[in-house]
C-alpha positions in Angstrom: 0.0 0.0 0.0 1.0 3.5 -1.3 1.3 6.6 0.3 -2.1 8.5 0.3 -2.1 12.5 -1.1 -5.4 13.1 0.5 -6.3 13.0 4.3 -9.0 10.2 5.0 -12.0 11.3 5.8 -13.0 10.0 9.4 -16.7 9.9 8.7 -16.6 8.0 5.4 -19.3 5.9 5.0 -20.9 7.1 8.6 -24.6 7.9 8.7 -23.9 10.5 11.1 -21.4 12.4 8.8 -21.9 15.7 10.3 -21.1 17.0 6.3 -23.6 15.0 4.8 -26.4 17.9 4.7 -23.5 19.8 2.6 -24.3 17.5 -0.4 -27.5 19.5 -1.2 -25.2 22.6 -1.7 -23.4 21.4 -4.2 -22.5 24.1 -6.9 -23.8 21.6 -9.7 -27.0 21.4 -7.7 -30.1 22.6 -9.1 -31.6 25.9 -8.0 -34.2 28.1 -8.2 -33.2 31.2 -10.0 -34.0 34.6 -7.9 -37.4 36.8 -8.7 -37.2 39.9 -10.0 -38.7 41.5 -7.0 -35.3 39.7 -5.0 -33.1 40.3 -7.6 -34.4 43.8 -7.1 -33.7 43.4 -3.3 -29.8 42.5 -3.6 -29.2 44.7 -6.3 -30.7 47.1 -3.6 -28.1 46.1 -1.6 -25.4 46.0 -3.4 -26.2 49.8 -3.7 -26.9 50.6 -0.5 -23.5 48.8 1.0 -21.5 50.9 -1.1 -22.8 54.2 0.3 -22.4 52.8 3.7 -18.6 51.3 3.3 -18.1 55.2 1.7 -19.3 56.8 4.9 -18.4 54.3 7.8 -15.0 53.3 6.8 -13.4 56.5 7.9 -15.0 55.8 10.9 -13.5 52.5 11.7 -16.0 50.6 10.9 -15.1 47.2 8.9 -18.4 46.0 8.1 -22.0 44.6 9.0 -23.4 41.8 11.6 -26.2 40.5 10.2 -28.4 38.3 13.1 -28.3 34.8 11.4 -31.8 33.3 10.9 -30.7 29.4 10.5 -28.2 29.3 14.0 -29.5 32.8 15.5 -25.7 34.1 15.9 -24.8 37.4 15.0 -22.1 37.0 11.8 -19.7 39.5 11.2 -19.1 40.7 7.6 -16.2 42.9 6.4 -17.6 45.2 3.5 -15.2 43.3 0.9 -16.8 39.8 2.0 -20.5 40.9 2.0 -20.3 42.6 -1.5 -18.8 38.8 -2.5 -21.7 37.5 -0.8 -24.7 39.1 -2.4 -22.7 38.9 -5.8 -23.4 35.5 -5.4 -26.1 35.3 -4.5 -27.7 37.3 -7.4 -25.7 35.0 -10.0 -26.4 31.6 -8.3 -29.6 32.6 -6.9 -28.5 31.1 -3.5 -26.5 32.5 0.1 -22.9 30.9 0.2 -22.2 28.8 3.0 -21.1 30.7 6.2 -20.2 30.4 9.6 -19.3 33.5 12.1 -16.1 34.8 12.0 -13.4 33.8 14.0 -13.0 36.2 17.4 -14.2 39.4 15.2 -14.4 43.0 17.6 -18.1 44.3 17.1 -17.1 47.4 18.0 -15.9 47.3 14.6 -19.2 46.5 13.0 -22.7 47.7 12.8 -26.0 46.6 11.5 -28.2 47.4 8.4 -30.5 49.7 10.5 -27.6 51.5 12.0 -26.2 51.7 8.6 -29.1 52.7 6.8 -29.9 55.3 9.9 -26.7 56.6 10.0 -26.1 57.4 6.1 -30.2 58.7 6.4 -28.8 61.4 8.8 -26.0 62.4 6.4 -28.1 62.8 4.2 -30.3 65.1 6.0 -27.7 66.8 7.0 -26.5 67.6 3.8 -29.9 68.6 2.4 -30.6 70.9 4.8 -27.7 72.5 4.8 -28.5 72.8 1.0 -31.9 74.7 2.0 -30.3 77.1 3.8 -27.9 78.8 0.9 
């Protein structure tokens, strides 16, 4: 018997393989393609991030922490990462597989509504400053 390149998986041929649910995310799998009211949404999004990396970065700010829905954890997002995310999701028409980050600082990241709050008050600011001239 040769030397083997690959590790051997431990669960190979285990009903219990904790990775067997990742077979229905296979990249070949079959998926339904996004509406045009949620391919609406991301684009959306897309849009929206960009104003709010242009106007929290020079904060400090790194990204977003978006509450997970499936393990209810909070998972931190740098700005670079997200944009990947819903990229993907609007040409595969499905969210990567994710997991939280490793020991991220929140102070370093805020959520949509904060995001979307905080570049509504620049923008408030700015127009009234407009009305005044």
């Amino acid at each position: 018997m040769g030397v083997q390149e690959e590790p051997i998986d431990p669960f190979n041929g285990d009903p219990a393989d904790p990775a067997a649910e990742l077979d229905d995310l296979n990249e070949d799998a079959e998926s339904e393609p996004l509406t045009e009211e949620e391919r609406q949404d991301v684009l959306e999004d897309l849009s929206d991030l960009e104003i709010y990396q242009a106007l929290l970065s020079p904060t400090g700010i790194r990204g977003l922490v978006i509450e997970c829905e499936d393990c209810h954890e909070p998972h931190y997002f740098d700005w670079d990462l997200l944009r990947g995310n819903l990229r993907h999701l609007l040409s595969s028409g499905r969210p990567r597989v994710h997991e939280p980050a490793y020991d991220p600082d929140p102070d370093h990241y805020v959520t949509w509504e904060y995001a979307r709050g905080y570049a509504d008050g620049v923008h408030d600011t700015l127009t009234e400053g407009s009305d005044d001239d």
